[in-house]
N, C-alpha and C positions, 0 to 999 in steps of 0.2 A: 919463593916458597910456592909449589906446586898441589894444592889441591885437588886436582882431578885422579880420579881414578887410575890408578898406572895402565895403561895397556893388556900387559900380558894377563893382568884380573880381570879386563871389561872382556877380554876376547873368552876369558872363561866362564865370564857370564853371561857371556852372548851362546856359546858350548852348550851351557846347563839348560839355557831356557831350547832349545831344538832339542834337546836331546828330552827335555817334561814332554813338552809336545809329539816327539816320535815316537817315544818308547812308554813313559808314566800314566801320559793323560789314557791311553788306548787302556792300556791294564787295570785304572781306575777306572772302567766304565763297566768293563767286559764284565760276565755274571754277575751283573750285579753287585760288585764289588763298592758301588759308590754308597752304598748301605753305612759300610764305615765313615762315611764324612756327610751325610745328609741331615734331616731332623732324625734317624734312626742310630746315629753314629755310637752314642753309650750303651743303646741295647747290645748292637750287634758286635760290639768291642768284648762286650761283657760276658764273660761264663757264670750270672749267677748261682748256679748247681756246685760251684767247685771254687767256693770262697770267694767268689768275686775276681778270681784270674783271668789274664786277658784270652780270649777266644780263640780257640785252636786256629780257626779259617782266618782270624786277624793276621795270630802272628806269620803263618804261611805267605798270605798278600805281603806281609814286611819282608821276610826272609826272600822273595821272589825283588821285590825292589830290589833291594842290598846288592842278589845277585845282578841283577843286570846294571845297576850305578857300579858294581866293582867291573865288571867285566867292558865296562866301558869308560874306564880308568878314574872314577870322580868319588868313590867311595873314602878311596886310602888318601885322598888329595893332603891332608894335613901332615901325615907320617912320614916320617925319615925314608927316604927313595931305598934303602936296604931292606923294606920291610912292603914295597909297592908301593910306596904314597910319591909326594913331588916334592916332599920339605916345603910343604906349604905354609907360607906365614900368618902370623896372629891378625897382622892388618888382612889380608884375601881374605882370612877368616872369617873376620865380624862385618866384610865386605858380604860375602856370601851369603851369612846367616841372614842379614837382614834381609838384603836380597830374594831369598828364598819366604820368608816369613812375611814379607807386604806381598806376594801373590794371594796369599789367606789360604785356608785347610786348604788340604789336598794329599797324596801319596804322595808327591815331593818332599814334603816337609811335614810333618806332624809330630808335634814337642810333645806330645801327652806322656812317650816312652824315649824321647829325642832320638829319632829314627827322623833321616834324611839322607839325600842322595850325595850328600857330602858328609860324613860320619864323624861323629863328635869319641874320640874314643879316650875317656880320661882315664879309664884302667889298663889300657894300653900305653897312654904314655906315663903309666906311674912305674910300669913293667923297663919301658926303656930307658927311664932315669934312674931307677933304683936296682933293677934287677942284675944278677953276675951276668954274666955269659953264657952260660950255662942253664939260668933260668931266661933268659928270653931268646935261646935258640930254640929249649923246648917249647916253650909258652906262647909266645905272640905267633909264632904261624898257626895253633890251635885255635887262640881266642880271635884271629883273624876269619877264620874257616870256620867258627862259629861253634869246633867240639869243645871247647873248655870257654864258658863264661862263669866269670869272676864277680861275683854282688861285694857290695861296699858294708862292713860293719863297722862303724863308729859309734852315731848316736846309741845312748843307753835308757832306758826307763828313769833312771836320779840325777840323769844330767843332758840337756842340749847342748848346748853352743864350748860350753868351759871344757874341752877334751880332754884336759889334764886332769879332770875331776874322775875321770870315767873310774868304775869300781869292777871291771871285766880283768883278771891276773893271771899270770901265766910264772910258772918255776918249773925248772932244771929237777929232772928225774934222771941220772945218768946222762944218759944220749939223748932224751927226749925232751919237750917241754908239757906240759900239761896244763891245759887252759880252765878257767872256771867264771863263769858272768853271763851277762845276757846283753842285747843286744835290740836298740830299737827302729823301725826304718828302716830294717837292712835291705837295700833296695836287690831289684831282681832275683828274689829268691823262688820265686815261682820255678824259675827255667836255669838255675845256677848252677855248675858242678862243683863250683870253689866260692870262697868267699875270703875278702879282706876282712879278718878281722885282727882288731887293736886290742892290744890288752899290755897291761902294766906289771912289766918284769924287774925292776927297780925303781929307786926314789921314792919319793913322798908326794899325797893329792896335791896338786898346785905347780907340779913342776913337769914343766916341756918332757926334759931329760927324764928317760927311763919305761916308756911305749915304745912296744914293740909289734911290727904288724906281720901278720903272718898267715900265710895261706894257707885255709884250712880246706879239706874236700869236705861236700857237705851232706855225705853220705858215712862221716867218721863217726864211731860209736860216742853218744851225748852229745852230739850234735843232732838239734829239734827242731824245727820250726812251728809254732806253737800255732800261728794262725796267722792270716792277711789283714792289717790295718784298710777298713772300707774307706775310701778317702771323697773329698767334695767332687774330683774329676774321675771318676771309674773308667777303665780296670784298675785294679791295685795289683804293686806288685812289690808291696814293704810287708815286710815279716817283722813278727817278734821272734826272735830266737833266743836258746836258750844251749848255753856250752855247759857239759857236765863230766869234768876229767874227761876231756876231747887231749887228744895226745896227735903231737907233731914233732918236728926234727928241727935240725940247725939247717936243713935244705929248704924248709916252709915259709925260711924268715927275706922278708922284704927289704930291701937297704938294709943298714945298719942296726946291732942290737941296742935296743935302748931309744932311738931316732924314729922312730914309727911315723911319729905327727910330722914330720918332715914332707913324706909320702901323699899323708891324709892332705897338706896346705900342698902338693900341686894338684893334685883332685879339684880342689874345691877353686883354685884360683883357675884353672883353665876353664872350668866351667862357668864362672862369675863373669866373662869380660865376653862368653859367645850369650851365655845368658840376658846379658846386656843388651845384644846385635842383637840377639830374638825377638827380645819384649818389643825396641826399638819398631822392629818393623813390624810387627801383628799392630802396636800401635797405631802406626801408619798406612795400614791395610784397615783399621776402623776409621780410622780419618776421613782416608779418601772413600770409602764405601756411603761412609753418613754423607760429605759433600756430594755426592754423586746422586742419591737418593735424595736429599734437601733439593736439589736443583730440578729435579722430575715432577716429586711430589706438588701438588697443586692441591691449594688451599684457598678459597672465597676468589678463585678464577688468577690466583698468580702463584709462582711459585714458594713453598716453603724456605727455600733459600735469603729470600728477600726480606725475611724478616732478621733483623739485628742481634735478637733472642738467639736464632740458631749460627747467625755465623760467627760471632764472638767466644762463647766457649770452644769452638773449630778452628777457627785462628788462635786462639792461646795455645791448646794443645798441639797446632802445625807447628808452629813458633818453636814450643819447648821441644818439638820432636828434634826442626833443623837444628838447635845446640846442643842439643845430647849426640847426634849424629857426629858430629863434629869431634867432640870429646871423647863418644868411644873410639873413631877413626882414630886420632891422634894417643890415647890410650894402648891399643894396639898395636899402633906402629912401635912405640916406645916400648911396649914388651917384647919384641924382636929387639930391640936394640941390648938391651940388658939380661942377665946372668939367670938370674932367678926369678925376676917379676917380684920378689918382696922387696923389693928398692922402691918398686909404684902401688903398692898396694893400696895408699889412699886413693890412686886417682881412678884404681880400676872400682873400691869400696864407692866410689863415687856413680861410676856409672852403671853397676850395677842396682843398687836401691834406687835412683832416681827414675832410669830404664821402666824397672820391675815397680814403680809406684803407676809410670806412663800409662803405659799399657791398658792397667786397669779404671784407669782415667777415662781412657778411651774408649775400652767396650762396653762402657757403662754411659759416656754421651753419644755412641753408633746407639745403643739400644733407644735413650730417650727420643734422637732425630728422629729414630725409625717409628716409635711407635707404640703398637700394641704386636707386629709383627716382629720389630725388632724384639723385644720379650719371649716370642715364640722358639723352640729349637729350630724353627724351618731358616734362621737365619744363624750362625757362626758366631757371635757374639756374646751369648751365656759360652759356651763352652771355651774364647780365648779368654773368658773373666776369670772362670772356673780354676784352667789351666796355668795362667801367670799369676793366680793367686798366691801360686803356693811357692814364685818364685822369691814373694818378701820372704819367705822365712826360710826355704832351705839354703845352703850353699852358707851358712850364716844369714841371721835374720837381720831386716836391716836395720834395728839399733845396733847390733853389734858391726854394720857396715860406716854406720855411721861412729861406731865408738872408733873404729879402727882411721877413719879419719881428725875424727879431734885427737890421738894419739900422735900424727904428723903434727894438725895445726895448733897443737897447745904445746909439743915436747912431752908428752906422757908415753908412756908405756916403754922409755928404752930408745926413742925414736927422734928423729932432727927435723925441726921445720925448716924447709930450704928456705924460707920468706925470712927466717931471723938471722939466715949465715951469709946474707948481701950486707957489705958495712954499714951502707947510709942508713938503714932500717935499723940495724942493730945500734947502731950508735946514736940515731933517736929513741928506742925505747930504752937504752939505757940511761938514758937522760930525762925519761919523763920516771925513771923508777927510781933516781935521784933526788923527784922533786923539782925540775928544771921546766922551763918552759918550753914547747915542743910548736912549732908554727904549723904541723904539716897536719894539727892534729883541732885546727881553729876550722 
């Protein structure tokens, strides 16, 4: 068994890191551009005057990366070679992220709106696994080229996490369908043309069966955006919206009628296991940042390193980094191996909450190593607390990550523990459920 990094990914990560340096780090500098990632980074991100959206001149410097990471082949890297990319796999993936994310802020990588020179595009590949033919010959070279972006509606005002709860409906007028709900969170609506939104066109609350998603433009008559949710890491770019007899076709609809949530679980699963790879490494960009700084700083003529205080909580957290590393690697790989990734859904539930707990573990002992400076914005540490805060709770929060694995490890939810379908296990716990004496259990 081969651990090392494969090749052809170190030579890509050897690629990325010349190409930060020749092309990103210069354009982070120039006009003063470094404004976005310094102690001034949420002013100058921020359009206070206009809801709290992100700043014209921000998103231009992103829209200026993109172009140059696509035009030097590393944008589409993940996407089917039919569409520009290299069919890049899930392992390069969460290789990359992390990779990227332990350099710390910078234009290369910056999660806030998950803009990186490697592109994360889950509404693009919800386009190439659900969409006919038809809609992703139109679509994905639009949503590529940046004329048609698609925001996500799911969440709703009377429900988080329980989708099948959602109370947004849609019925058959003729040829038409005609939507009616609202909508919470619905990310990227600042800059959206279209929006995924889910709504329930048969069944009963409670049941998978019977959401239906569908693409709405978000310029159709009762279609509102009521205002921007101000969030802990500014800019915002979550809307409350609100459908009022918004009217679409059987052309609008996403995969299969009735199957919505099907669409909504690769969304969130593709992004739960890079999510993962992210927290993983900003982690380990506060790690090493607080050991490098302990080791400088000089306290009563030696260094702060030297005391036991600072290197033990730094060792715990290096410690947990190296076996989450490990488990998202092997996590990933295993999602290339399989159909759909809901076969591993506990083990990705796994490393995404644990990742997304790391992290904040992290920037919270860089801030104590550091100080009273570390507390300051002049250092990157409030703002990656800020930012993976909010990773416990979207993408599903993680009790519901963790429910999704005690549904493997208990047999709940519909689900098989593979620990109980080895015989020798299985024939000891049916033996201790019998009453019988069980040696392996002394």
């Amino acid at each position: 068994m081969d651990f090392a990094i494969p090749q052809d990914i170190q030579k890509l990560l050897d690629d990325l890191d010349r190409f930060i340096e020749d092309e990103i780090k210069p354009l982070e500098r120039q006009n003063d551009n470094i404004r976005f990632f310094d102690h001034r980074r949420e002013d100058s991100r921020t359009d206070w005057d206009r809801d709290g959206w992100p700043n014209p001149e921000w998103e231009e410097l992103l829209r200026e990366m993109r172009r140059r990471a696509d035009a030097a082949g590393f944008l589409r890297y993940h996407l089917p070679a039919r569409f520009g990319g290299q069919d890049g796999s899930n392992l390069a993936m969460a290789i990359i992220r992390e990779h990227l994310a332990t350099k710390g802020l910078g234009l290369h990588n910056d999660l806030q709106n998950e803009s990186s020179i490697v592109g994360n595009f889950p509404t693009v590949l919800m386009m190439e696994r659900y969409g006919t033919a038809e809609q992703q010959e139109y679509w994905i070279p639009k949503m590529l080229e940046g004329t048609a972006r698609i925001g996500f509606g799911l969440t709703e005002p009377l429900f988080g996490t329980d989708a099948t709860r959602m109370e947004t409906s849609a019925y058959r007028d003729g040829d038409e369908w005609v939507i009616n709900g609202a909508k919470r969170w619905n990310t990227g609506m600042h800059a959206a043309t279209h929006d995924y939104v889910f709504a329930r066109t048969s069944g009963n609350p409670g049941e998978a069966e019977g959401i239906t998603a569908f693409i709405v433009p978000v310029d159709s008559p009762g279609f509102t955006v009521q205002f921007m949710w101000w969030t802990y890491n500014m800019p915002t770019d979550h809307a409350e919206v609100t459908l009022d007899d918004v009217h679409v076709s059987d052309r609008d609809i996403l995969g299969e009628e009735g199957r919505g949530l099907e669409t909504a679980q690769l969304f969130v699963h593709e992004n739960r296991i890079r999510q993962a790879a992210s927290s993983l490494g900003a982690a380990q960009y506060c790690i090493n940042e607080a050991v490098k700084y302990s080791r400088e700083r000089m306290v009563h003529d030696r260094a702060l390193a030297s005391n036991q205080a600072i290197q033990w909580p730094l060792i715990e957290l290096h410690t947990e980094a190296a076996m989450l590393r490990e488990l998202i690697r092997k996590t990933a790989w295993q999602l290339d191996q399989v159909e759909h990734g809901t076969e591993i859904s506990d083990k990705v539930a796994m490393c995404n909450y644990r990742a997304n707990r790391l992290v904040g573990q992290a920037a919270d002992r860089a801030i104590q190593t550091h100080g009273g400076i570390g507390y300051s914005r002049h250092m990157p540490f409030e703002h990656i607390f800020r930012h993976h805060r909010r990773y416990r709770i979207t993408e599903g929060s993680e009790e519901m990550q963790m429910r999704r694995v005690g549904q493997y490890l208990f047999g709940y939810g519909g689900t098989t523990n593979e620990l109980f379908e080895t015989p020798s296990f299985a024939s000891r716990f049916n033996s201790v459920q019998r009453g019988q004496p069980a040696s392996w259990l002394d």
